[in-house]
C-alpha positions as CSV (number, residue, x, y, z in Angstrom):
1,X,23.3,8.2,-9.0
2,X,22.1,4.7,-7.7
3,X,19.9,2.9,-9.9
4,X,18.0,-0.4,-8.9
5,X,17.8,-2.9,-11.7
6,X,14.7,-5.6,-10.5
7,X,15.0,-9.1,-12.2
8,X,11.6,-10.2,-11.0
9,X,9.1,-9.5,-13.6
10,X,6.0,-7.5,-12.8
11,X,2.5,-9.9,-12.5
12,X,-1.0,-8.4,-12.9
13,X,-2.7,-8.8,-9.5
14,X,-6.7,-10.1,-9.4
15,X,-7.7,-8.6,-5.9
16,X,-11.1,-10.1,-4.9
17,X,-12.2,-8.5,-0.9
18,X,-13.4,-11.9,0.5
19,X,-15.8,-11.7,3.8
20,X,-13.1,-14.9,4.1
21,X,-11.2,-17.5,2.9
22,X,-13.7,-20.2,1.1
23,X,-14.0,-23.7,2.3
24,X,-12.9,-26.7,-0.2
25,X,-15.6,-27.2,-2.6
26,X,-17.0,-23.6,-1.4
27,X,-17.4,-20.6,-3.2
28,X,-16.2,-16.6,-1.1
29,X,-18.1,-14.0,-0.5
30,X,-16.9,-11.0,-2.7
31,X,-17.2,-7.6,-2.0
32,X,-14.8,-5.9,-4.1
33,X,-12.8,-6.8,-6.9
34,X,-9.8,-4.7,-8.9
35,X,-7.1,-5.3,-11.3
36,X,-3.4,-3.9,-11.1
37,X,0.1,-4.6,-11.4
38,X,1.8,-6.4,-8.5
39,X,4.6,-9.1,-8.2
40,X,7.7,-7.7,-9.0
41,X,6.5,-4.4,-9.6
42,X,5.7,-3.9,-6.0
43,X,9.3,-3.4,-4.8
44,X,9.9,-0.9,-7.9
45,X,7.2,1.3,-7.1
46,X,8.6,1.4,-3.6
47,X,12.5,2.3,-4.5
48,X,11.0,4.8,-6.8
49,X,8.6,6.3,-4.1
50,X,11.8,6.5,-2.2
51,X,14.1,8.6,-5.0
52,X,16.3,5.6,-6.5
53,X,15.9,5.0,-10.3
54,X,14.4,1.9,-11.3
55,X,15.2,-0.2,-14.0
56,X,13.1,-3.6,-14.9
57,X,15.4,-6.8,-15.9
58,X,13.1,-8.8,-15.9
59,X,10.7,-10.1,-17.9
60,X,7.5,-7.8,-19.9
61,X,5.5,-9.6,-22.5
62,X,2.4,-8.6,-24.9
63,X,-0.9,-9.0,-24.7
64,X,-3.5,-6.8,-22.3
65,X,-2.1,-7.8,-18.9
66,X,1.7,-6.8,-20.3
67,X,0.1,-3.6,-21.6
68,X,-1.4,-2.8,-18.4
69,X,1.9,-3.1,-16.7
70,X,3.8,-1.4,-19.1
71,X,1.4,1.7,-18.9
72,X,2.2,1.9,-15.3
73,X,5.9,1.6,-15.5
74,X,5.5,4.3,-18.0
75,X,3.7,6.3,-15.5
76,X,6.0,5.7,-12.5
77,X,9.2,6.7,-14.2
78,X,10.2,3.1,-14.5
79,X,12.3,1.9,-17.6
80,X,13.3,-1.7,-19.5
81,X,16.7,-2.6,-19.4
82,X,15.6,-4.4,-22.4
83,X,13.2,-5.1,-24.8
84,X,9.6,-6.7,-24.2
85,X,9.1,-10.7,-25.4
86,X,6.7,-10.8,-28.1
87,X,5.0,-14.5,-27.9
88,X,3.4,-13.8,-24.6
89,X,1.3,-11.9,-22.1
90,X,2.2,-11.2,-18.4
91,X,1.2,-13.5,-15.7
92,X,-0.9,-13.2,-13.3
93,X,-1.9,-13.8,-9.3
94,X,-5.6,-14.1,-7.7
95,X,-5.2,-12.3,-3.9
96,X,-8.0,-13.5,-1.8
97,X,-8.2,-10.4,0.9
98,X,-10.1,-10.9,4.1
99,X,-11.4,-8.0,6.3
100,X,-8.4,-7.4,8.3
101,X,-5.7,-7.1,5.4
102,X,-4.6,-10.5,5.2
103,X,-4.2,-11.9,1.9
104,X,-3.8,-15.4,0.2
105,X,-2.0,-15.9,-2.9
106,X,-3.0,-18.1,-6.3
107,X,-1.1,-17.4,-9.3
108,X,0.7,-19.0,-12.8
109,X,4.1,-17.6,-14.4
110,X,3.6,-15.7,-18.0
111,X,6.2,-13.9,-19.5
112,X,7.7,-13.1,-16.0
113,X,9.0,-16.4,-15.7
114,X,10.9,-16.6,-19.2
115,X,14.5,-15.2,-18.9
116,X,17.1,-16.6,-20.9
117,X,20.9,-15.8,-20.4
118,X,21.0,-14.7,-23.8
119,X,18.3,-12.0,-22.3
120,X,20.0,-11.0,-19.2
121,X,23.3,-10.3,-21.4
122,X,21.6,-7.5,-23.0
123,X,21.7,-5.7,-19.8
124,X,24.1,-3.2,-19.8
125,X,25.1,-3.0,-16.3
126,X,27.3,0.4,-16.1
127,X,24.5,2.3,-14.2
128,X,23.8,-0.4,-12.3
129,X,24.5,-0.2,-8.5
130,X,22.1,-2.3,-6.8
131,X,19.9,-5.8,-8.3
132,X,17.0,-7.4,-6.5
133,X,16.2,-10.7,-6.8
134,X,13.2,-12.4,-5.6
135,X,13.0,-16.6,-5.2
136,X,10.0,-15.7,-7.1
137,X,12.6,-16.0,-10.1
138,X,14.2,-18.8,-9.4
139,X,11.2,-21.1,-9.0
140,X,10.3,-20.5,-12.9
141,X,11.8,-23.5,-14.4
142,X,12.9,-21.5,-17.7
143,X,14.6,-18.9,-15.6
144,X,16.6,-20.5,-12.6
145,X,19.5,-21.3,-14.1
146,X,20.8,-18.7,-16.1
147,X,19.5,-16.4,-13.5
148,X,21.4,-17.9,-10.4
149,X,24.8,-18.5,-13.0
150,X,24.4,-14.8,-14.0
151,X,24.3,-13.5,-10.5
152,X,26.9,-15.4,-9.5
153,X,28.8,-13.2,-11.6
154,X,27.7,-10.0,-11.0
155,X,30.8,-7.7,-10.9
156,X,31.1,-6.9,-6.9
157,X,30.6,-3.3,-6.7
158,X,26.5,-4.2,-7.4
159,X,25.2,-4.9,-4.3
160,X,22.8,-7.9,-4.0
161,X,19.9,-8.3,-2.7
162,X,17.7,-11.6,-2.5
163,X,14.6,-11.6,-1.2
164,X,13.3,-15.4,-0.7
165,X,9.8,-15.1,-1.3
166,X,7.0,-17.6,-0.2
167,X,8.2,-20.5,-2.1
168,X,11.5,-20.9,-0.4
169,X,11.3,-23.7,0.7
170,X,10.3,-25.2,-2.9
171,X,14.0,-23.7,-4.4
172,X,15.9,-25.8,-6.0
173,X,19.4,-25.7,-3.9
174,X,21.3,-26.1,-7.0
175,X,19.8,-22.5,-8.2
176,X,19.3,-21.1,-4.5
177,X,22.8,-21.9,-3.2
178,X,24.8,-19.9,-5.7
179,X,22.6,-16.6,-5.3
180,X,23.0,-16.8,-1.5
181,X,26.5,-17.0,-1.8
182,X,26.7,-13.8,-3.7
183,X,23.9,-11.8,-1.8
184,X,25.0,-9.1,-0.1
185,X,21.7,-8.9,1.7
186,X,18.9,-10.4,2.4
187,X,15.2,-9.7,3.5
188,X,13.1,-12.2,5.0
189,X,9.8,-12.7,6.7
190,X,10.1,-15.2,9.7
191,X,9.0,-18.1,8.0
192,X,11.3,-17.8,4.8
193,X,14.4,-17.4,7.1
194,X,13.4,-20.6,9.1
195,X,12.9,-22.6,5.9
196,X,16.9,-21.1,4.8
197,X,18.5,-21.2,8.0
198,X,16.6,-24.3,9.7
199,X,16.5,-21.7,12.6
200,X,13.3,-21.7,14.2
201,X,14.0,-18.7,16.6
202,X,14.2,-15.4,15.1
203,X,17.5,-13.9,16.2
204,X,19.8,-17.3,15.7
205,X,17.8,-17.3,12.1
206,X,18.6,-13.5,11.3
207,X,22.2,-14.2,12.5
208,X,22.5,-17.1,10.4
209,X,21.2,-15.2,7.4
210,X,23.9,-12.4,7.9
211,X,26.4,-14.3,8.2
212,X,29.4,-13.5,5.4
213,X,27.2,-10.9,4.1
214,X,26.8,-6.9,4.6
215,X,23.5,-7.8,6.5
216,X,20.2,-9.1,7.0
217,X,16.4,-7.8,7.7
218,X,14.3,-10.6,8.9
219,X,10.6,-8.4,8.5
220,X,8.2,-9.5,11.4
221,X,5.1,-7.2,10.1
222,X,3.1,-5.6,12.5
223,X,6.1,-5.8,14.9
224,X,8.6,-4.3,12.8
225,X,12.1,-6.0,11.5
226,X,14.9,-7.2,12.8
227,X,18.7,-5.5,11.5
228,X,21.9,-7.5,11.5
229,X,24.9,-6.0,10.4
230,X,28.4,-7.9,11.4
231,X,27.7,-8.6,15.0
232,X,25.5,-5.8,15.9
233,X,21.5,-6.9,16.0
234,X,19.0,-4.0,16.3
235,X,14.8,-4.6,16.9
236,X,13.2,-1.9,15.1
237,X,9.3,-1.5,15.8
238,X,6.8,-1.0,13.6
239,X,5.2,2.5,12.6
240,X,1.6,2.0,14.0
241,X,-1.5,2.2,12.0
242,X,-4.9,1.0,11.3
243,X,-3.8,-1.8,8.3
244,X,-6.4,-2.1,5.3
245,X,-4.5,-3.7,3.0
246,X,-1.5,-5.7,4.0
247,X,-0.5,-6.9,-0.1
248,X,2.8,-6.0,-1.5
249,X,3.6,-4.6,2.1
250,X,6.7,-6.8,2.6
251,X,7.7,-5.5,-1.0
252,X,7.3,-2.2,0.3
253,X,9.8,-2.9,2.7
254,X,12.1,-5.0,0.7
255,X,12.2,-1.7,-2.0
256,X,12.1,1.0,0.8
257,X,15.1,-0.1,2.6
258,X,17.2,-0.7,-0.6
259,X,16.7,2.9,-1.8
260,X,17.3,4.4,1.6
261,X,20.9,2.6,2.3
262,X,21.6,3.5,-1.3
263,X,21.1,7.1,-0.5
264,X,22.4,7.5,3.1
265,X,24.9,4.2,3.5
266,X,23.3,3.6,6.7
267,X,21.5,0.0,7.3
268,X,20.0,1.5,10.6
269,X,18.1,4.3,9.2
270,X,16.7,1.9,5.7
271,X,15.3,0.0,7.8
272,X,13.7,2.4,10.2
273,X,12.4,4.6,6.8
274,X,11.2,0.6,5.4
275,X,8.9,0.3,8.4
276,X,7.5,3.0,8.5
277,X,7.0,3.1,4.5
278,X,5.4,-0.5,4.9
279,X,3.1,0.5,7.7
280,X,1.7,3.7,5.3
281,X,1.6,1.3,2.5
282,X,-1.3,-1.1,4.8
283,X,-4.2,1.8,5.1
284,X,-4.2,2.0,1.1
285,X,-5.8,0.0,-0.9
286,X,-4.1,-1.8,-3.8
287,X,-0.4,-3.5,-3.5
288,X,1.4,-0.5,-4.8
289,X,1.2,2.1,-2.6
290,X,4.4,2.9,-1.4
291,X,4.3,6.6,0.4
292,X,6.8,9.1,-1.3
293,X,9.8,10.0,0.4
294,X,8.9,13.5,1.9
295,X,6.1,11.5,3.4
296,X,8.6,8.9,5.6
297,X,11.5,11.7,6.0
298,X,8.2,13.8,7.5
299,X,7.5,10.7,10.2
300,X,11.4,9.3,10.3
C-alpha cells in the first residue's frame, strides 16, 4: 500500500471574507470570518480524499492552534510519524478572501517551522513510498538544512515530490538546490516555475522543470495544468465550475495527483483526476475540501 509522508507542518488558517483587499493604512470590510487547519495539511486532506494513507513528518506542537489541528488529523485518518514538540503551539496564516475566490496570504512559522535532523531520523521510513515537500519548509531558518541534507538522502525507491510554494524565489539555493536534485517531481504554479527556471513562457519553463526528473505539473488554475513526462507535453483543461473559494486549491492539486499516480502509475490520468479535484475543491468554502475519490472517478 502507498503511503504519503508530508514534511510540511500543518498551520491554523484565519480566513477573514474581505469585500477587498484594504488600502495601506486602511482597514477591510469583513463579512465572514473562520478558523481551520490549512498549510501543510491541505495537501493531506487531499491524498486522503483520494485513498493514499497519510502520514505527517512534519512538525505538530501544543497549545490551542496544535490541538485544533491535531483533532482534525485525528478525524481524517491522518497519523504522526512522530511525536508532537512540547514548547510550542502551531503557527498560523491570516487569508484575506475577496468576492471572487482570490486570496492573499499573511502568516508567521510556529512549531511547523522547527524540524531538526535529530527529528526527521525518528521517521521510520519502511512504509514510506512517496514524501512531499513544500519550499514552505525550507524557508524556516531552523528547518532548511537538515531538511534539504535529509532529502538528499532519501533511499530512491520514495518518490519525491517538491512543491515550490510562493516564496520561491526567497529559497536559499544552498537548501533549494539539493532538494531539486533529488525531486522526482515537481508541481508548480506559473510564477514559481519562472522564478526556478528563469523561463518566462510556460512550456520552455515546464520543460525546464522536467528535465532529469519523472516529470513536471506546472498548474495554471482556472485553465488547467500543464504534464511533462520525458519528452511528451500534454495541456490538460480545467474541470469547469462556479469558484467560491480558491484557498488550498493548488494543494488540492498538488495532493490529488500524488495519490492518483500512486494508485494507477499513470501521470496522465493524476493529473486529469487533480483538476478536476481542484476545481470541486473552489465552490466549498474552507481550504480543505478536497472531493472524495468516488466523487472525481464519477466526473473523470
Amino acid at each position: 500500500m502507498s503511503l504519503l509522508l508530508q514534511l510540511t507542518g500543518p498551520v491554523v488558517d484565519m480566513i477573514y471574507n474581505v469585500r477587498a483587499l484594504p488600502p495601506s493604512g486602511g482597514e477591510a470590510e469583513v463579512s465572514g470570518f473562520s478558523m481551520a487547519p490549512g498549510g501543510g495539511f491541505n495537501a493531506m486532506v487531499a491524498a486522503r480524499a483520494a485513498g493514499m494513507a497519510v502520514r505527517l513528518g512534519g512538525s505538530l506542537g501544543s497549545g490551542p492552534m496544535a490541538a485544533m489541528v491535531a483533532t482534525e488529523l485525528q478525524a481524517r485518518g491522518i497519523s504522526l510519524a512522530r511525536p508532537a514538540l512540547k514548547d510550542r503551539d502551531q503557527g498560523c496564516c491570516t487569508v484575506l478572501l475577496e468576492p471572487d475566490g482570490e486570496r492573499s496570504f499573511i502568516s508567521f512559522p510556529g512549531a511547523e517551522g522547527d524540524i531538526s535532523r535529530a527529528a526527521l531520523d525518528q521517521i521510520d521510513l519502511s512504509p514510506v513510498s512517496h514524501v512531499l515537500l513544500s519550499g514552505y519548509s525550507l524557508h524556516y531558518p531552523q528547518a532548511r538544512r537538515d531538511l534539504a541534507g535529509w532529502i538528499a538522502q532519501l533511499p530512491r525507491a520514495i518518490t519525491v515530490i517538491f512543491d515550490p510554494s510562493p516564496v520561491a524565489g526567497l529559497l536559499d539555493p544552498a537548501y533549494l538546490q539539493p532538494v531539486l536534485a533529488r525531486a522526482d517531481w515537481i508541481s508548480a504554479n506559473a510564477d514559481e516555475a519562472a522564478v526556478l527556471t528563469g523561463e518566462s513562457e510556460a512550456l520552455p519553463a515546464l520543460r525546464a522543470l522536467a528535465a532529469n526528473r519523472r516529470g513536471a505539473v506546472l498548474r495554471q488554475g482556472a485553465n488547467g495544468c500543464l504534464l511533462c513526462t520525458g519528452d511528451q507535453v500534454h495541456q490538460l483543461p480545467a474541470h469547469r465550475v462556479a469558484a467560491i473559494d480558491t484557498n488550498g486549491a493548488g494543494d488540492c492539486h498538488i495532493g490529488s495527483f500524488i495519490a492518483a499516480l500512486a494508485a494507477s502509475g499513470d501521470a496522465l490520468r493524476a493529473a486529469r483526476y487533480a483538476n478536476i479535484a481542484a476545481a470541486l475543491s473552489t465552490t466549498r468554502a474552507g481550504p480543505a475540501t478536497a472531493p472524495a475519490r468516488a466523487e472525481v472517478d464519477a466526473l473523470l
